[in-house]
C-alpha positions in Angstrom: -13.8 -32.8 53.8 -14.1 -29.8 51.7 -18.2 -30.1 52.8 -17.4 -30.4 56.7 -15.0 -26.8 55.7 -17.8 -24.9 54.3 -20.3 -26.2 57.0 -17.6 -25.1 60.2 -17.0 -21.5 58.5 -20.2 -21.0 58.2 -21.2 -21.9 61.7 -18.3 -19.7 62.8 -20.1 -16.8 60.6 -23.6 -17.6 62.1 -22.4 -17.4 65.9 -20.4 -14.5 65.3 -23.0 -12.5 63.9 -25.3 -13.7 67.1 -22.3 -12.2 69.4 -22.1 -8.6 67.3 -25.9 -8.3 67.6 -26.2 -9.1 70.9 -23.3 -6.7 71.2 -24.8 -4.2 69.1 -28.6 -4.2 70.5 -28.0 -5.4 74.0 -25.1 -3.1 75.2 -24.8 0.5 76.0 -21.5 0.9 73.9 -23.3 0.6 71.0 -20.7 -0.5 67.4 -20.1 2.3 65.1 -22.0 2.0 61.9 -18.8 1.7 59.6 -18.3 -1.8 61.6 -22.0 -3.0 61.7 -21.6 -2.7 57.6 -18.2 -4.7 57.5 -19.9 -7.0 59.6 -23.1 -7.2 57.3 -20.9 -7.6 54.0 -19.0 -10.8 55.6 -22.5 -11.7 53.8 -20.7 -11.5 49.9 -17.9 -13.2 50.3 -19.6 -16.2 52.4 -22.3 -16.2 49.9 -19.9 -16.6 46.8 -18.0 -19.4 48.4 -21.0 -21.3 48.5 -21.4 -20.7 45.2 -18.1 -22.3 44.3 -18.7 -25.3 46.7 -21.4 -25.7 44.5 -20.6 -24.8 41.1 -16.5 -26.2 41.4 -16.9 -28.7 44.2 -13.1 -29.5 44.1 -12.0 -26.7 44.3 -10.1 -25.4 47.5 -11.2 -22.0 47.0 -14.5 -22.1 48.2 -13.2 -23.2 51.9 -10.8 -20.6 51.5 -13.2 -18.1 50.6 -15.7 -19.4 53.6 -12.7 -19.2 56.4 -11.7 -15.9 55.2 -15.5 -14.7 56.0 -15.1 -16.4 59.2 -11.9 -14.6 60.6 -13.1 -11.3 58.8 -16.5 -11.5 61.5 -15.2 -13.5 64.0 -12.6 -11.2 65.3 -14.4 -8.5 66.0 -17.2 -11.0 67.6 -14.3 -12.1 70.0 -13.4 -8.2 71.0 -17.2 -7.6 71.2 -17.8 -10.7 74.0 -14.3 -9.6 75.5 -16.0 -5.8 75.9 -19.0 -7.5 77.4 -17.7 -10.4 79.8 -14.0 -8.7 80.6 -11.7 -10.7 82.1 -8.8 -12.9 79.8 -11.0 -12.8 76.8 -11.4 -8.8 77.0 -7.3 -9.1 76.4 -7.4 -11.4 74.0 -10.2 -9.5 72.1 -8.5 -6.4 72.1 -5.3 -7.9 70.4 -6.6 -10.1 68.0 -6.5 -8.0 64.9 -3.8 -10.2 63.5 -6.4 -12.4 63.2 -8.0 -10.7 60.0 -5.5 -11.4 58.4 -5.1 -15.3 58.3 -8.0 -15.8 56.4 -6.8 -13.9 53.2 -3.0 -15.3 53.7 -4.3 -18.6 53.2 -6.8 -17.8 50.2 -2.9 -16.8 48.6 -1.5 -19.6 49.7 -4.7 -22.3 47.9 -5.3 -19.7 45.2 -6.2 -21.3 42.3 -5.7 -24.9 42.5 -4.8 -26.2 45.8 -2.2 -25.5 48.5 1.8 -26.0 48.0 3.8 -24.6 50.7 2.4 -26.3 53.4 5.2 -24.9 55.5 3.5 -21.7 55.2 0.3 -22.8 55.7 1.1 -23.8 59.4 3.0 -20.7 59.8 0.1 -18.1 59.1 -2.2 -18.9 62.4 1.9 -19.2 64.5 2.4 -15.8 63.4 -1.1 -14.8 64.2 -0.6 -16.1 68.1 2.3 -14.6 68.2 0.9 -11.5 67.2 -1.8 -12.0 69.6 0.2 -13.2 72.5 2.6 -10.0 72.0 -0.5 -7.9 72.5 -1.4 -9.9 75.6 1.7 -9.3 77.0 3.2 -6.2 76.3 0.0 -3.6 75.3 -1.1 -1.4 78.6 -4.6 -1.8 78.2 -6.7 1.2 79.5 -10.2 0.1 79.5 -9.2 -3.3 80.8 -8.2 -4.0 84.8 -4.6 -5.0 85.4 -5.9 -7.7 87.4 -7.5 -9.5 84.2 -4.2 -10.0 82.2 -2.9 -13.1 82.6 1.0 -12.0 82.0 2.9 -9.1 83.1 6.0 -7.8 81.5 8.6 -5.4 82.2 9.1 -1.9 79.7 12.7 -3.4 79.0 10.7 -6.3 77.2 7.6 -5.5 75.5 9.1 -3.5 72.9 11.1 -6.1 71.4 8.6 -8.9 71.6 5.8 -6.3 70.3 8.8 -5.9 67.2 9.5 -9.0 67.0 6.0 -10.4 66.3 5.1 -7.5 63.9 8.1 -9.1 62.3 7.2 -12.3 62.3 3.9 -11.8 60.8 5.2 -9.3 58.3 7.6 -12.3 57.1 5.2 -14.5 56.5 3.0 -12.1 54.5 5.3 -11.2 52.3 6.3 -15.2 51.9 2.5 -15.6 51.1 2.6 -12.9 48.3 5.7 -14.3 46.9 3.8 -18.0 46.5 1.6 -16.1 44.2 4.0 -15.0 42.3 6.1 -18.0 42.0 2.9 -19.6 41.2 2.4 -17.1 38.2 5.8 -17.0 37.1 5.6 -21.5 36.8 1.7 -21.8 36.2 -0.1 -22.4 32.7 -2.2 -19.9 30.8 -5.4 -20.4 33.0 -3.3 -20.1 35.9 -1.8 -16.8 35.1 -5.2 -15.5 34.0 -7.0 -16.7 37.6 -3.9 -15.2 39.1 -4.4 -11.6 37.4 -7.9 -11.6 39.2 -6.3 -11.6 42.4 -3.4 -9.5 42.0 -6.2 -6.6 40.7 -8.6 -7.1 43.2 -5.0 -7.2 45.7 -3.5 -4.2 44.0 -7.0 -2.1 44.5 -7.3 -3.2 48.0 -3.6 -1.8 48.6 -4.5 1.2 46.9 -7.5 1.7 49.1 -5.7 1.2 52.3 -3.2 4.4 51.4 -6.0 6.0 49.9 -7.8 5.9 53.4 -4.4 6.7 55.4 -4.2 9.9 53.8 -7.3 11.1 54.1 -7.6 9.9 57.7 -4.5 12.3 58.1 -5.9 15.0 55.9 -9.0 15.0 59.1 -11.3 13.9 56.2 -14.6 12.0 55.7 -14.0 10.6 59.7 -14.8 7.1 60.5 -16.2 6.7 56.3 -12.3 7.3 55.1 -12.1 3.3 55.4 -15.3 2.3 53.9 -13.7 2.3 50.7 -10.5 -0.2 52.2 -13.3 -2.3 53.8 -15.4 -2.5 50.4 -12.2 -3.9 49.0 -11.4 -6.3 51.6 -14.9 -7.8 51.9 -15.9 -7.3 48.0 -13.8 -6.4 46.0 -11.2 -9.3 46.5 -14.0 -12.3 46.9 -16.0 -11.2 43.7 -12.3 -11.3 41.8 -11.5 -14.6 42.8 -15.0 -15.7 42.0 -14.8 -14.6 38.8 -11.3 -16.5 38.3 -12.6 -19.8 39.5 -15.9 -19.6 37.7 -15.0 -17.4 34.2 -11.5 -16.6 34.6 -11.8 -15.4 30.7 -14.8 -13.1 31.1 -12.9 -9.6 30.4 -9.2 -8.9 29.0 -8.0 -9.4 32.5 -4.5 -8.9 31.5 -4.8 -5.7 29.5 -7.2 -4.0 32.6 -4.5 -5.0 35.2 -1.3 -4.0 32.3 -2.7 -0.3 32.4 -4.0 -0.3 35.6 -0.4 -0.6 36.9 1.1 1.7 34.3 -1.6 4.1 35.3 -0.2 3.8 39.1 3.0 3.9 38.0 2.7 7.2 36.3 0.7 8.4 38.6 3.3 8.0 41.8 5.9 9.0 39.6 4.3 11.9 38.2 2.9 13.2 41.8 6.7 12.6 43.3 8.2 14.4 40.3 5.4 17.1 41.5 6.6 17.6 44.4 10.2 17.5 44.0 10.1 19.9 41.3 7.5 22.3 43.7 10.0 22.2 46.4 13.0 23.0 43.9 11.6 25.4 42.2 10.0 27.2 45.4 13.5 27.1 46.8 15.0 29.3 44.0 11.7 31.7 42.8 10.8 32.1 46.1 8.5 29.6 48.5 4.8 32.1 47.3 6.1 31.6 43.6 3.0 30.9 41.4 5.5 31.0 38.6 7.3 27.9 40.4 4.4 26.1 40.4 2.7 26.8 36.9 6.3 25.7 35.9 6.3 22.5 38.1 3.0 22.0 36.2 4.2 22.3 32.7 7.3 20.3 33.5 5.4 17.3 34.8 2.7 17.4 31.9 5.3 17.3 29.4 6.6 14.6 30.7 3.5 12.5 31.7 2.6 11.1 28.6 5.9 9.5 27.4 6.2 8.4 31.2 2.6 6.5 30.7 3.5 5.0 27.5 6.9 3.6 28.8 5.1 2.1 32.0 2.3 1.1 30.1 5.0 -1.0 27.7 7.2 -2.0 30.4 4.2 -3.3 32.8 2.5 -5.6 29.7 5.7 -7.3 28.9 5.7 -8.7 32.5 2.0 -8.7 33.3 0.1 -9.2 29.5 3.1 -10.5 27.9 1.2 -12.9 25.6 -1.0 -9.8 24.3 2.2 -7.5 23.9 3.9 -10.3 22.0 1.0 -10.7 19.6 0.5 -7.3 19.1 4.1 -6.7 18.1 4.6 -10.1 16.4 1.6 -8.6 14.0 2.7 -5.4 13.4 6.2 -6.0 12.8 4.4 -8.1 10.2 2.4 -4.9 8.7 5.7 -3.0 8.8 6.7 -5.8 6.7 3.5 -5.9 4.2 4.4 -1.6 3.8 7.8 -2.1 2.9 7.1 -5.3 0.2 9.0 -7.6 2.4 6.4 -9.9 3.0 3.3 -10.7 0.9 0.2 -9.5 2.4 -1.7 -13.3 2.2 1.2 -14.8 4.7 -1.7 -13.2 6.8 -3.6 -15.9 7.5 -0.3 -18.3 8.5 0.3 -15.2 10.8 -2.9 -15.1 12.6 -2.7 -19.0 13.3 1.0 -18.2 14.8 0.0 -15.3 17.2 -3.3 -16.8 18.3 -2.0 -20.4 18.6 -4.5 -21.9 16.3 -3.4 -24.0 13.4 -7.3 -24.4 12.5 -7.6 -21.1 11.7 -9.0 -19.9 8.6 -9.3 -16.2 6.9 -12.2 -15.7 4.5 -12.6 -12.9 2.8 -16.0 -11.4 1.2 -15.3 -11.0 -2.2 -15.5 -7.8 -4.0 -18.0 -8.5 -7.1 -20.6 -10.9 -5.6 -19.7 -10.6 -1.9 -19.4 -14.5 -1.7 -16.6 -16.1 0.9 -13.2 -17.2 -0.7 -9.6 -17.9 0.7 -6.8 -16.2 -0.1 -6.6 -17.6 -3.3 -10.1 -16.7 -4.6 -11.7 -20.1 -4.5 -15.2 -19.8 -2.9 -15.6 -21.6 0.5 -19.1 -22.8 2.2 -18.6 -21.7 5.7 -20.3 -24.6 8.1 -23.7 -23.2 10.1 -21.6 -25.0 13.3 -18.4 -23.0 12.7 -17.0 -20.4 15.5 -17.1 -17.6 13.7 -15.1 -13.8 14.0 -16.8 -11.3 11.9 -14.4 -8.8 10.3 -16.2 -5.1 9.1 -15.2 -1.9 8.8 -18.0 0.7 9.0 -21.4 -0.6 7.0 -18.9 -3.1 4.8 -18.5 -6.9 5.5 -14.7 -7.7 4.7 -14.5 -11.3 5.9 -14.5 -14.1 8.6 -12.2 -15.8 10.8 -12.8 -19.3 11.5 -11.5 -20.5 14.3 -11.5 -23.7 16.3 -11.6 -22.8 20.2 -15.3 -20.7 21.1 -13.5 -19.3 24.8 -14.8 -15.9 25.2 -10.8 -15.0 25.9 -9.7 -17.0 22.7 -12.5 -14.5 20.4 -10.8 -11.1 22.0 -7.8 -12.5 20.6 -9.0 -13.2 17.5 -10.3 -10.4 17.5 -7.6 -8.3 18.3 -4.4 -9.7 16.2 -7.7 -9.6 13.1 -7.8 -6.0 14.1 -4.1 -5.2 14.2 -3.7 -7.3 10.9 -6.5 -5.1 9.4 -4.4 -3.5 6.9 -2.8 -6.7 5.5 -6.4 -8.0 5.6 -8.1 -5.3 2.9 -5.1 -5.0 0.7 -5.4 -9.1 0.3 -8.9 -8.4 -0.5 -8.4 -5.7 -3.0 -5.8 -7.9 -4.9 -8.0 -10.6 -5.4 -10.6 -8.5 -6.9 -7.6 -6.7 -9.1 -6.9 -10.2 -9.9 -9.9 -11.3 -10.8 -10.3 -7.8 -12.8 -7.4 -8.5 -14.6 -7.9 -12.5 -15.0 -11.5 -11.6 -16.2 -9.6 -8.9 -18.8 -7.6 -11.7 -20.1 -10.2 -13.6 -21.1 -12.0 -10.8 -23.1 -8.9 -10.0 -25.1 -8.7 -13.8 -25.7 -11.7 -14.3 -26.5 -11.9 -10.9 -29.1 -7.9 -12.1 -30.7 -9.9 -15.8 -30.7 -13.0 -14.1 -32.7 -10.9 -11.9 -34.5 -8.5 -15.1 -36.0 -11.3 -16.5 -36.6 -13.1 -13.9 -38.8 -9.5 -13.7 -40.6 -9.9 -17.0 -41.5 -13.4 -16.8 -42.7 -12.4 -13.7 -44.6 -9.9 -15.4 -46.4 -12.3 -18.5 -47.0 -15.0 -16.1 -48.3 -12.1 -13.9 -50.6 -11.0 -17.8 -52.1 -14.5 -19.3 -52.5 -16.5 -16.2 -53.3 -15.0 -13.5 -54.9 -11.9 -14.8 -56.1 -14.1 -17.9 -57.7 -16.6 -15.5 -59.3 -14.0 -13.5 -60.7 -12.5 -16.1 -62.0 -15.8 -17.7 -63.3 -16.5 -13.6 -65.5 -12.8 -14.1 -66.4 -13.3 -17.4 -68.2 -16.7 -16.0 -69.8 -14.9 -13.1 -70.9 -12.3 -15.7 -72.8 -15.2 -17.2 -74.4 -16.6 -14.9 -76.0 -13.7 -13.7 -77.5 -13.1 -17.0 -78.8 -16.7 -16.8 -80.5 -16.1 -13.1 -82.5 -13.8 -12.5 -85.5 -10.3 -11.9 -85.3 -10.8 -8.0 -86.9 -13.7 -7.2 -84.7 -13.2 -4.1 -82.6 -14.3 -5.5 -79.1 -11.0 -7.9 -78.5 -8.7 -5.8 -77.6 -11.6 -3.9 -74.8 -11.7 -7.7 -73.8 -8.2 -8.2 -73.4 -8.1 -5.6 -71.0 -11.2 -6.5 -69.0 -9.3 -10.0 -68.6 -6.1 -8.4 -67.4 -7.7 -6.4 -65.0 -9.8 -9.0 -63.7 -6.6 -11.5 -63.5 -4.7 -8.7 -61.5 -7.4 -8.5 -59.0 -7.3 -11.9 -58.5 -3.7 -11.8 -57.8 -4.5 -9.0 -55.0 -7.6 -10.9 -53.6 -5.0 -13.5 -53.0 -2.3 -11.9 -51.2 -4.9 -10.1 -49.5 -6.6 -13.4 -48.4 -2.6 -14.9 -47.8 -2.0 -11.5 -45.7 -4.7 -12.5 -43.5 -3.4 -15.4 -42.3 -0.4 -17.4 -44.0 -1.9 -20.2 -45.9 1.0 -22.5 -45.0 0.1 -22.8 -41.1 -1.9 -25.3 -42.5 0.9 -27.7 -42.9 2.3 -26.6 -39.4 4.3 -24.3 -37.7 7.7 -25.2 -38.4 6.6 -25.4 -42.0 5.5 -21.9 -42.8 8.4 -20.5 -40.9 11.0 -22.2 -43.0 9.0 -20.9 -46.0 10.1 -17.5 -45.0 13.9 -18.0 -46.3 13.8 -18.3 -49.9 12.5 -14.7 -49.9 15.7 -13.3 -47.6 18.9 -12.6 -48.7 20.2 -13.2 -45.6 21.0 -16.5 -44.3 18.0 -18.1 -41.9 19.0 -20.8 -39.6 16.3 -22.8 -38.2 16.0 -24.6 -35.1 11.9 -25.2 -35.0 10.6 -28.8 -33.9 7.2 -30.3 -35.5 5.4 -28.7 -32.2 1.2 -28.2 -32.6 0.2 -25.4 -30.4 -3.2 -24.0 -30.5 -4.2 -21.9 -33.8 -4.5 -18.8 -32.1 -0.4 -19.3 -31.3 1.0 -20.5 -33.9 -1.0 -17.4 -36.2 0.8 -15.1 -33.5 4.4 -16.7 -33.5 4.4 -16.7 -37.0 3.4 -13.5 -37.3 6.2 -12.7 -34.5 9.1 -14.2 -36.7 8.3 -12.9 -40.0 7.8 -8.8 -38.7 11.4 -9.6 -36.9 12.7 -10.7 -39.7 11.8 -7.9 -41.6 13.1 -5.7 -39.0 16.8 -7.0 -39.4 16.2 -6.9 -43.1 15.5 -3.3 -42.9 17.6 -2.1 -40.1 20.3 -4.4 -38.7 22.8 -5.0 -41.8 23.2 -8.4 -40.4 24.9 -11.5 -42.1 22.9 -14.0 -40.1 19.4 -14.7 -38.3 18.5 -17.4 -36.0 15.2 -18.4 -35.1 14.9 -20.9 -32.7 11.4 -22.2 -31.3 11.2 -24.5 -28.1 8.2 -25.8 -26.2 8.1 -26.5 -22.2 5.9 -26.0 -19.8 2.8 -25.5 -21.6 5.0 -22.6 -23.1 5.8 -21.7 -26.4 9.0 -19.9 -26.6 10.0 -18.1 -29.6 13.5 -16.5 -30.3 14.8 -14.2 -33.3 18.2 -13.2 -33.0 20.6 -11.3 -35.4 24.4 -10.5 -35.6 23.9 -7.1 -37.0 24.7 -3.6 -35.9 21.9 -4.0 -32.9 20.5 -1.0 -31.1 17.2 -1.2 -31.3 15.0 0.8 -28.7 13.1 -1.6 -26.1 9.9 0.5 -26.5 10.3 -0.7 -30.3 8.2 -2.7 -32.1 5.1 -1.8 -30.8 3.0 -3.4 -33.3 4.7 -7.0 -32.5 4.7 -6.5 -28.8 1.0 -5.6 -29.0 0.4 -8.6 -30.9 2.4 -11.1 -28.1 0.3 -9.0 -25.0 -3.2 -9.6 -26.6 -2.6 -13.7 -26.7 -1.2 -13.1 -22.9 2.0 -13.6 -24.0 6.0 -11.8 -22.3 8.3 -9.8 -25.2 11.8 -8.7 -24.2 14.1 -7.1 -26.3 17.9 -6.9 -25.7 19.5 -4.8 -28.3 22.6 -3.4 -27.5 24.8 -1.1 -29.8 27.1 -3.4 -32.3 26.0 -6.8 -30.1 23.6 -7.7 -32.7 19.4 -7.7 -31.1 17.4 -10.4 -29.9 13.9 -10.7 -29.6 12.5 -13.6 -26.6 8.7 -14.0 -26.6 7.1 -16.5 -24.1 3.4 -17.6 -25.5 0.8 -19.7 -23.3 0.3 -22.8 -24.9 -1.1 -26.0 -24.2 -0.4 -28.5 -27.5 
C-alpha cells in the first residue's frame, strides 16, 4: 500500500514536471525563474521521502512527504496546461492554489506515527474543492473568455461563497495544527522530540512568509522576496521531518526551538514596544524629535534583556520542559550543597533522578594517583564496553559518568545536568583527597604513638635488665669487699657512701623505668587503675570491667585517669571521684568525674587531650562553676 503511495506521487511528480517544461520551453509566456526553481526543489523533498520509504518502511511519513511533493508541482502543472489548452481547465488552473496546501495539512495530520483524525483527513481535499470551486465561480477572470467558465454567478453571491470557502479551509488548517499539538501535549518523549522538528521547521516557514510580505510591500528584492518562503516550504520543512523520522535526537532540538521562540517573542515585543514608544514620544517632543527616538531606543534596550530572559524561561517550561526541569532540579540541588543542606556525594543519586537513569554511576579521578573511585574512595575498573561521559575542566581529568543508554540525546543530558552539577562534582573530589590526607595522617601518628610505646617499653626493659642489674651487680661487689677489710680501716665508711648512692640510683632508674609505662598494665587495665587509690586521700570509686583493649589503649587510658586524678587532687577540693570505664562498639570509653568546686577551662589539659588525639581518640570536658568537672574520652579499640 505504502509502496503503490510512493510509486503514484511520484508519477504525479514526473508528469508534472513534463507539463512545466513543455510549458516553460514550448510557449511564448515563458515561467518566471522564481517558479522554475520551486519547481526544480519539489526534487528534495521527493527525494527524502524515498529515503524514508526505504530506510522506515512503515512509516506513513514517506507517502506524506511524496504527496506533499506532488501537490507542491502539480498545481502549478495544472495552471501551466490550463494557460496552454484554455477552456474549463484554464479556470480550474487559475484557482487551484488551495491545492498547495493539502499536501502539507496532511503530512500534520500523519506526522510522526500514523494518522488519527480521520475526520480531518477527508476534510482537507473538501475544503480544497471548495476553495477551488469558489474560484470557478465567483473570480472574474481576465485573461480567460467568459465563454470557457462553466458557471456564472451574480455580484450579490460571489462574495459570500468566495468568504465562505476561505473560511472553510482556514478551519480546517487550524484543526490540522491543533492535531499536532494535541498530539504533543499526549505523545511520549520521542514523540514530542519528532514533533519539535516540525513545529521549527513550521515556525521558520511562518516567519518567512511575513518576512516576504513586508518586503514585498517595502517594493524590495521583486519576484526574489519569496525565495526565502519557498526555500522553507520545499526545504526547510521536508529536511526537519526527515531528520525526526530518521535521528530525531541528532541536536538539542528542544533548547534550539525554546530560544528560538523566546528570541521571536522578544523580538515582536520589543519592535511593537519600538514603535509605540516612537509614536508617544514623537507626539509630545515633537514628530522630527531625534531626542524621541534616541529615548525610544534606550527605553526598549533597557528593557530587552529581562524581556528575553523571561520569554526565554516561560517558552522552555512549555516547549523544553524536561531540560528546564533538570536544570532547576540540579541547581536547586547546588544551592543546597552552598548552604550545607545537603551533602555534596547525594550527587550521584541526583544525576540518576534528573536524567532518568538508575544505572548511573559517578567516578571520580582521584587526586594522588589519578585512578577511578566512587564516592567513597574505593577504586573501580571501568569496563572497555561501558558508555562513557568524560568530565574535565581545562587540561585536568575530574571523572566519568557511566551510564546505561548510548542515544546521542541521552549523552547531551548527561552531559548537561554533569555540567550543572559541576560544582558538587569537584568539592566531592577534593574531600576525598582531604580524606584520604587526613586518614593517611592518622595512620602516621599511629604508627609514631605505636613506635614511640613501644620504645617506652624497651627503655624500661633496657633501665631493669641493664643498668639497673649492673648497678646492682657493683653494689653487691662494693658489699664484698667491705666485708673482706678490717673493721678500723679508713676505706668503709667511702664505701658506705658509694653503696648509698648507688642504691639511690637504683631507686630513680626504677620510677623512671615505672614512669615510662606503669608496670601494673601488665596484669590489666582494671588492675593498675584501682592501684591508683591507696595513694589518694580522696575516696576513688571504681566502676572498670576486666576489658583487654589493645596496648597502645590501655597505656593511653591509664595515663588519662591517673593525670585527672591528679588534676582534682590539685584543683577541685573534691570529697569524691568516679571513674568509670565501659567498652561498646569497638570503643573504649573512659570517664573521670569529680564533685568538687568545678570550673575548669575546656582548652585545659592540653597535655591529656594531646595524648587522647594522637591514639585518634574524642576528649570533652564539662566543668561548670560549683557542678563538680567531668572528663569523657572515647578511644578506638578493637579487644
Amino acid at each position: 500500500m505504502r509502496r503503490g503511495l510512493m510509486l503514484g506521487a511520484t508519477a504525479v511528480c514526473v508528469v508534472s514536471w513534463a507539463v512545466l517544461a513543455v510549458a516553460t520551453f514550448g510557449s511564448s509566456d515563458a515561467r518566471d525563474g522564481l517558479a522554475t526553481l520551486a519547481d526544480l526543489l519539489v526534487l528534495v523533498p521527493l527525494g527524502l521521502s524515498w529515503l524514508i520509504a526505504v530506510r522506515v518502511p512503515a512509516s506513513p511519513v514517506g507517502p506524506a512527504l511524496a504527496w506533499l511533493a506532488a501537490f507542491l508541482v502539480a498545481t502549478p502543472a495544472v495552471g501551466a496546461w490550463g494557460a496552454m489548452s484554455g477552456g474549463v481547465v484554464a479556470v480550474i488552473g487559475a484557482g487551484n492554489w488551495a491545492w498547495q496546501l493539502v499536501g502539507f495539512l496532511i503530512l500534520l495530520l500523519v506526522f510522526p506515527d500514523g494518522l488519527r483524525w480521520k475526520v480531518l483527513f477527508w476534510l482537507v481535499p473538501v475544503a480544497a474543492v471548495l476553495m477551488t470551486a469558489a474560484f470557478v465561480v465567483t473570480m472574474n477572470y481576465h485573461d480567460v473568455p467568459p465563454a470557457h467558465s462553466p458557471v456564472a454567478v451574480g455580484e450579490a453571491l460571489w462574495m459570500p461563497m468566495m468568504f465562505g470557502a476561505l473560511g472553510i479551509i482556514l478551519a480546517v488548517s487550524v484543526a490540522c495544527v491543533a492535531s499536532v499539538i494535541v498530539r504533543y501535549r499526549d505523545g511520549d518523549h520521542r514523540t514530542r522530540q519528532q514533533l519539535r522538528w516540525l513545529i521549527l521547521a513550521a515556525g521558520a516557514v511562518v516567519v518567512l512568509m511575513v518576512a516576504s510580505w513586508v518586503v514585498t510591500t517595502l517594493g524590495w528584492l521583486g519576484e526574489g522576496a519569496y525565495a526565502g518562503f519557498l526555500l522553507g516550504i520545499v526545504v526547510l520543512v521536508p529536511a526537519a521531518v526527515t531528520i525526526a523520522i530518521l535521528r530525531y535526537d541528532l541536536f538539542e532540538i528542544g533548547r534550539i526551538l525554546s530560544d528560538s521562540v523566546a528570541w521571536a517573542l522578544t523580538a515582536v515585543v520589543a519592535a511593537l514596544t519600538m514603535a509605540g514608544l516612537v509614536i508617544g514620544i514623537g507626539y509630545l517632543a515633537g514628530r522630527d524629535s531625534a531626542v524621541g527616538l534616541t529615548a525610544s531606543v534606550f527605553l526598549v534596550a533597557l528593557v530587552l534583556l529581562p524581556l528575553h530572559r523571561w520569554f526565554h524561561n516561560a517558552v522552555g517550561r512549555v516547549i523544553d520542559r524536561d531540560r528546564v526541569v533538570l536544570l532547576e532540579w540540579i541547581r536547586r540541588f547546588v544551592d543546597q550543597v552552598r548552604e550545607g543542606s545537603a551533602e555534596p556525594e547525594a550527587v550521584e543519586q541526583v544525576l540518576r533522578d534528573a536524567v532518568s537513569d538508575p544505572q548511573l554511576s559517578l567516578l571520580l579521578t582521584s587526586v594522588d594517583d589519578g585512578r577511578y573511585v566512587d564516592l567513597s574512595g574505593e577504586p573501580v575498573h571501568v569496563p572497555q564496553d561501558a558508555v562513557q561521559v568524560p568530565l574535565r575542566t581545562t587540561d585536568t581529568d575530574i571523572g566519568l559518568v557511566l551510564v546505561s543508554e548510548a542515544s546521542a540525546r541521552q549523552l547531551r543530558r548527561v552531559q548537561l545536568a554533569a555540567s550543572a552539577a559541576r560544582l558538587p562534582i569537584e568539592v566531592s573530589r577534593l574531600r576525598l583527597g582531604l580524606r584520604r590526607a587526613l586518614h593517611e595522617v592518622d595512620d602516621s601518628r599511629n604508627r609514631i604513638v605505636a613506635a614511640t610505646v613501644a620504645e617506652r617499653r624497651r627503655l624500661e626493659r633496657d633501665l631493669h635488665d641493664g643498668a639497673q642489674q649492673q648497678l646492682l651487680a657493683i653494689g653487691m661487689q662494693l658489699r664484698a669487699t667491705q666485708r673482706q677489710l678490717p673493721a678500723d680501716h679508713p676505706v668503709l665508711s667511702e664505701l658506705d657512701v658509694a653503696v648509698e648512692r648507688l642504691e639511690q640510683t637504683v631507686r630513680e632508674l626504677r620510677r623512671l623505668a615505672h614512669g615510662v609505662r606503669p608496670a601494673s598494665l601488665d596484669d590489666g587495665l582494671a588492675t593498675a587503675l584501682r592501684r591508683l587509690a591507696p595513694d589518694s586521700p580522696i575516696p576513688i570509686h571504681f566502676a572498670v570491667p576486666d576489658v583487654m583493649p589493645p596496648e597502645l589503649i590501655a597505656t593511653t587510658a591509664y595515663f588519662v585517669v591517673a593525670e585527672a586524678v591528679a588534676n582534682v587532687l590539685k584543683h577541685a577540693h573534691a570529697t569524691r571521684i568516679d571513674v568509670v570505664v565501659q567498652e561498646t562498639d569497638h570503643q573504649l570509653h573512659v570517664s573521670v568525674t569529680d564533685d568538687g568546686v568545678g570550673g575548669t577551662p575546656s582548652n585545659g589539659l592540653v597535655t591529656l587531650r594531646d595524648r587522647v588525639n594522637s591514639v585518634g581518640g574524642h576528649l570533652t570536658i564539662a566543668s561548670a562553676a560549683q557542678s563538680g568537672t567531668a572528663i569523657e574520652v572515647v578511644l578506638p579499640c578493637v579487644s
